[in-house]
VEXFILUM-247012 format. One record per atom (N, C-alpha, C, O): x, y, z; residue in three letters. Coordinates in steps of 0.2 Angstrom, whole numbers, plus 5000, padded with zeros to 4 digits. Layout:
N
XYZAla/...
This chain:
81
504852635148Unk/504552635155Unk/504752695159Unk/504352725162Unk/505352725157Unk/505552775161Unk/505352845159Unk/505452895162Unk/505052845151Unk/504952905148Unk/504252895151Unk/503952945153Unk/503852825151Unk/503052835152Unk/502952895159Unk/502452935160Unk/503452875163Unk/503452865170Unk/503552955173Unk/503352985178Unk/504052965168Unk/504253055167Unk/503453095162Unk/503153135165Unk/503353075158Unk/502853105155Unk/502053105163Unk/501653155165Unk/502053055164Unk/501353045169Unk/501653095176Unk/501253125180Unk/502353095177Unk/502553155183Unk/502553225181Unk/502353275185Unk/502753215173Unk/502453305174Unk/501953315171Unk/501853365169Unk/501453265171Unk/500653285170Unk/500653305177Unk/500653365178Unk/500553265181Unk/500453295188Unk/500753355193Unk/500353375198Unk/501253375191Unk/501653425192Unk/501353505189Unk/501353565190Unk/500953465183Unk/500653545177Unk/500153545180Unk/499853605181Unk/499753485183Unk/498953485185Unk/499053525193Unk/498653575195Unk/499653505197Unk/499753525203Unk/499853605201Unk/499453645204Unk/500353625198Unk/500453685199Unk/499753755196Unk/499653815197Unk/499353715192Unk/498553755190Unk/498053755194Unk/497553785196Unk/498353695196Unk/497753695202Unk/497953735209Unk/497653765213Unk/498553735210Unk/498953785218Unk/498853865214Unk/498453905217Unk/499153895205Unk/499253935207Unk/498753985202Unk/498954045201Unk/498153945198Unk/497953985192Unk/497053975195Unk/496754025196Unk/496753925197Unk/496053915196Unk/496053965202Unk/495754015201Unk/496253935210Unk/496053965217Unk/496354045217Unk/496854065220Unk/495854085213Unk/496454145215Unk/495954185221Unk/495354155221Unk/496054235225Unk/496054275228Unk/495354315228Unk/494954315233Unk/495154335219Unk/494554365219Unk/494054315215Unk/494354265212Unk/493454315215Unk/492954295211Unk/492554345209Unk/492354385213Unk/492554345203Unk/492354415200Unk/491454415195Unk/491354385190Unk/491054435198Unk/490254425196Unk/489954505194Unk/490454535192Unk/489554535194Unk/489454585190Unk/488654585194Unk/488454545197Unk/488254675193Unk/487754675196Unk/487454725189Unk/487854745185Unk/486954745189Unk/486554785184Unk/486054835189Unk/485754815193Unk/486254885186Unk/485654935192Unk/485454995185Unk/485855015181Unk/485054995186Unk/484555035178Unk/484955015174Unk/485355055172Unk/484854955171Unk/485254935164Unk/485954945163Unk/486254935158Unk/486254985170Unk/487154975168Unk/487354915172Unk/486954885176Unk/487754895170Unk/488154845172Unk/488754845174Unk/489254855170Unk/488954845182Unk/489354865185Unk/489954805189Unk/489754775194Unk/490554785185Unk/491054725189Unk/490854725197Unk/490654775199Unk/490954685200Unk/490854665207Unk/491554595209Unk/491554535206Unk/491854625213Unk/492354555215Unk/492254535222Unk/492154575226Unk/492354475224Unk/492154465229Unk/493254435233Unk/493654395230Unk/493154455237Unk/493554395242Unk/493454325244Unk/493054315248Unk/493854275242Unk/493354235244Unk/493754205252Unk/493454165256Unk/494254235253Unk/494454235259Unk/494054265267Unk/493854245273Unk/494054325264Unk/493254365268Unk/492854375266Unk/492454405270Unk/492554365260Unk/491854365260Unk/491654435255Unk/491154435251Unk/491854495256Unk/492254575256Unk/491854585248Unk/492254575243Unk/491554595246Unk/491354625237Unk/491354695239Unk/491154725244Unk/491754705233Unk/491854765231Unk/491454765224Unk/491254725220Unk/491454855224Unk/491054855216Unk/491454925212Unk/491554975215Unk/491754915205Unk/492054965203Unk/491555015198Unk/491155005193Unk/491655065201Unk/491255115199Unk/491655165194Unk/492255165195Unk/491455195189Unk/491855235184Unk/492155305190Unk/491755325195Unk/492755335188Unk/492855385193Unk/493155365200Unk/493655385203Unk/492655325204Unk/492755305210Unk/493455235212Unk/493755225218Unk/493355205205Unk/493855135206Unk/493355085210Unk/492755085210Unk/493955025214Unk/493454985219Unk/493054995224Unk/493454975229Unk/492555015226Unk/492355015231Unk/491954955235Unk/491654915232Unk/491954965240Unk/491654915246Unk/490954915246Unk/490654965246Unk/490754855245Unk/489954865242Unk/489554905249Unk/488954905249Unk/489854915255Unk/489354915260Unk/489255025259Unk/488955065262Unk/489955035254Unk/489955105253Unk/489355135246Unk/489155195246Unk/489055075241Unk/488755095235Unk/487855105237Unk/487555085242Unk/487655125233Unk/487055145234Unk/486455145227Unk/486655185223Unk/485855105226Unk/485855115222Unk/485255165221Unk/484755145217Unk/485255225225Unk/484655275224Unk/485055335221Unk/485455365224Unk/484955345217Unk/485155405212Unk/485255475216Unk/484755495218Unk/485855495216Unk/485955575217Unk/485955605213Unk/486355585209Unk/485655685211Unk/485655735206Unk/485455695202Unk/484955665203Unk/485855695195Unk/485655685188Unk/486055615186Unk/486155585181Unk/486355615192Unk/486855525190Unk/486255465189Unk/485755455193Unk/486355435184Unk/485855345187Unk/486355295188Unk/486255235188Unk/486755325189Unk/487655285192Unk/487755255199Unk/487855295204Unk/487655195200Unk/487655195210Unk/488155245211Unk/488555255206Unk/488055275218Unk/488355325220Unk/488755285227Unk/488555235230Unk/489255335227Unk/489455295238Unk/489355345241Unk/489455405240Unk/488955315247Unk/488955355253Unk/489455385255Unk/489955365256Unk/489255455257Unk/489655505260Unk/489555525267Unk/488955555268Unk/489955515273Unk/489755505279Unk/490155555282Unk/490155565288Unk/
């Protein structure tokens, strides 16, 4: 009875702690395609906030990316203000 009883507490304890600290994490991570590349995108799920990682540039704030080609790149570009 007392091993059933230890075995069913740390089920709940494994469940409790994947559930507190591995499924709910911080970002959600989905992806976007602009002329056939394929570019990560993570979002906040706290604010809301997606960012998109561009090669060179790192993460950027989606409200910075663009997806109208400058020069000879067909890479979204950020806005420069």
């Amino acid at each position: 009875m007392t091993t059933k009883i230890a075995v069913v507490l740390f089920a709940l304890v494994l469940f409790g702690s994947f559930t507190t600290f591995v499924w709910p994490t911080r970002w959600r991570y989905d992806h976007m395609t602009v002329d056939g590349d394929t570019y990560p995108v993570r979002i906040d799920r706290i604010t809301g906030s997606a960012f998109v990682l561009l090669p060179g540039d790192g993460w950027t704030p989606d409200e910075d990316v663009t997806d109208e080609p400058q020069g000879d790149s067909d890479q979204p570009q950020l806005h420069r203000s």
